[in-house]
C-alpha positions in Angstrom: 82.7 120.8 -78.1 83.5 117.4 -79.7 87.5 117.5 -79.9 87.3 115.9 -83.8 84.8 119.0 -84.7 86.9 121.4 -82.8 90.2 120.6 -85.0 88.3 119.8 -88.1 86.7 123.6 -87.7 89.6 124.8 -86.4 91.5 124.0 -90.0 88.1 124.3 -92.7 85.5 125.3 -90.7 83.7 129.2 -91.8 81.1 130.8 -89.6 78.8 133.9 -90.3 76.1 135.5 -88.3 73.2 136.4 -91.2 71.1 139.4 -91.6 68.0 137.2 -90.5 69.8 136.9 -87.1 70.5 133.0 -87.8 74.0 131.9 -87.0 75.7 129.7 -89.5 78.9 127.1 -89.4 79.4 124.8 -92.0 82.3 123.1 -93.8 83.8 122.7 -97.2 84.7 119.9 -98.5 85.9 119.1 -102.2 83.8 116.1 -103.3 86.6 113.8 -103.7 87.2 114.6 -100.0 83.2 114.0 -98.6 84.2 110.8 -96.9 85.6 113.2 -94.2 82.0 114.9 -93.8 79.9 112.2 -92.3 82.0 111.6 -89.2 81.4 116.2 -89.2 77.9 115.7 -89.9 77.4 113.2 -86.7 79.3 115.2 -84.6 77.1 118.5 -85.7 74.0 117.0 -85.3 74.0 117.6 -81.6 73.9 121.5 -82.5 70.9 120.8 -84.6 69.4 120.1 -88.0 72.5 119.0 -90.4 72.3 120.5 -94.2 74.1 119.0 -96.5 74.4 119.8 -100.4 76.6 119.7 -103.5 77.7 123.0 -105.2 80.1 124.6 -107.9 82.9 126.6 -106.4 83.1 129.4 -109.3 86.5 130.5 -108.2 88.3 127.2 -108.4 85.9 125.5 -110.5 85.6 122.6 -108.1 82.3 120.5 -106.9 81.9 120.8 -103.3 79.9 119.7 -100.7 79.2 121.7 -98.0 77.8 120.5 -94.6 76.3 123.7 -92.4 73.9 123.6 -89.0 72.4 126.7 -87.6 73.1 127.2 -84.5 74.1 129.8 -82.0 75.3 127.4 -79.5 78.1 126.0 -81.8 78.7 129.2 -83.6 80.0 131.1 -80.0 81.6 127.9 -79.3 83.9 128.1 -82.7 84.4 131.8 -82.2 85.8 130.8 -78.8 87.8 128.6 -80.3 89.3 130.6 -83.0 89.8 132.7 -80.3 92.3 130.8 -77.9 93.1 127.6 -79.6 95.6 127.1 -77.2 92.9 127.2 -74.4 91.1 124.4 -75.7 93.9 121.8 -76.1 95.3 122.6 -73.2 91.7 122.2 -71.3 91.3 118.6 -72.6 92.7 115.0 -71.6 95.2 112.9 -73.7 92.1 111.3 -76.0 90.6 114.3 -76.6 93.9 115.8 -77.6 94.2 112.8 -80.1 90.6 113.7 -81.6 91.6 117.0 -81.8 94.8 116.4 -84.0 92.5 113.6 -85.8 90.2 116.3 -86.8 93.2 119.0 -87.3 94.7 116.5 -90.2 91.7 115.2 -91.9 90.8 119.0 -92.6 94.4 120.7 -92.6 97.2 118.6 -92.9 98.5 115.9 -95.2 99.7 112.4 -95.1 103.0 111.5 -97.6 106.2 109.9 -96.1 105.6 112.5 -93.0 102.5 113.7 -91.2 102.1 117.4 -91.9 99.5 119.8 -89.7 99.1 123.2 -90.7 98.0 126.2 -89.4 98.3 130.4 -89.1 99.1 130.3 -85.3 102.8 129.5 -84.4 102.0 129.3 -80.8 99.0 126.7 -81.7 102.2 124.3 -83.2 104.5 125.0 -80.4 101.6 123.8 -78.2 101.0 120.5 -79.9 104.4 119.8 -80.4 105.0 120.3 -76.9 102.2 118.0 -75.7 103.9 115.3 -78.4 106.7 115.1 -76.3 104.8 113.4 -73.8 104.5 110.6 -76.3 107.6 110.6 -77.2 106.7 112.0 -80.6 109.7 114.2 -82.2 107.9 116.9 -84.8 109.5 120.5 -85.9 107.7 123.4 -86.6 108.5 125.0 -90.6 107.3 128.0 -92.2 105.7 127.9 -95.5 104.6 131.3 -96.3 102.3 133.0 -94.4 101.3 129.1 -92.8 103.5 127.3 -90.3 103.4 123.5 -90.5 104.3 120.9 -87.8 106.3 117.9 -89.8 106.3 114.8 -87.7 108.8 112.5 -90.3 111.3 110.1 -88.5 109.8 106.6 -88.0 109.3 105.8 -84.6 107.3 109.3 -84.4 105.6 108.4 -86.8 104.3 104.7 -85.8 103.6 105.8 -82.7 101.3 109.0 -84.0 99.3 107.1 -86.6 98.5 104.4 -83.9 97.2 107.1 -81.7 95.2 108.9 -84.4 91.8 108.3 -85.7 92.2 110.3 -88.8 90.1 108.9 -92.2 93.6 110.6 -94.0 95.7 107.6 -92.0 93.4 105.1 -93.9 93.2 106.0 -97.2 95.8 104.8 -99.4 99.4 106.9 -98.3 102.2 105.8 -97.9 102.2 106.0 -94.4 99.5 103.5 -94.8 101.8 100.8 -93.6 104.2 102.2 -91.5 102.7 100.3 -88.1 103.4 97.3 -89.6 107.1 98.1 -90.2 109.4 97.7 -87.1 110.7 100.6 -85.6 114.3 101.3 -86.1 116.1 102.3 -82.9 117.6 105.5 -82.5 
């Protein structure tokens, strides 16, 4: 599986096997957020025929799109994943594991003064931030709630990360936007 789609499911991706015996994944994106979907809907399109439409979430009252493929392929694939998360970043080389994270932030993380990723699984964190190291990348593990997030924050981290990333978050306007730019203070 593409590393981008892997993350990018792994934070907002759903999945459901139907009563017709057609197996569904898809994503949900607000619409003010649908520039993430077309780099999802390229890398789905290898599963099969892409769907994409606009919809109403009742619950939040929120126009969505939503970008869903049938296939069985990608559907054991994502339950694999979901599965051992772990498993998969460990099983793929330094780019890929940059995709990942790409995909990981542009679905479930955020972009201020820090780069934020979130997620249920501890362990998942403690992976990543472990394989940061490598980089030299400092990040710390927080709990907010029932969801843990890994905070990378001090600016060297930080330059280094968003030069390695290929998120769409790390171009929009933030204000990380500029941070490359900026020397790096020593430490």
């Amino acid at each position: 599986m593409d590393p981008y789609l892997a993350g990018f499911l792994l934070g907002d991706g759903c999945s459901h096997k139907l009563s017709n015996g057609a197996y569904a994944v898809w994503v949900d994106q607000s619409a003010k957020n649908a520039i993430f979907l077309r780099r999802i809907k390229d890398c789905m399109r290898s599963y099969g025929k892409v769907h994409e439409y606009e919809y109403v979430d009742k619950r939040h009252g929120v126009r969505k799109r939503r970008v869903l493929v049938y296939s069985k392929t990608l559907f054991e694939k994502f339950r694999r994943l979901k599965a051992d998360a772990t498993a998969f970043i460990e099983g793929i080389d330094e780019n890929g594991f940059m995709e990942f994270l790409s995909g990981l932030l542009d679905s479930d993380g955020t972009v201020t003064d820090r780069i934020v990723f979130y997620s249920s699984s501890r362990l998942l964190l403690e992976k990543i931030s472990k394989r940061l190291e490598k980089f030299s990348i400092k990040s710390h593990i927080y709990k907010f709630g029932k969801i843990f997030g890994l905070q990378v924050h001090d600016r060297r981290s930080l330059t280094i990360l968003s030069n390695m990333l290929s998120s769409s978050k790390l171009r929009a306007p933030a204000r990380l936007r500029n941070i490359g730019s900026r020397k790096t203070e020593r430490f």
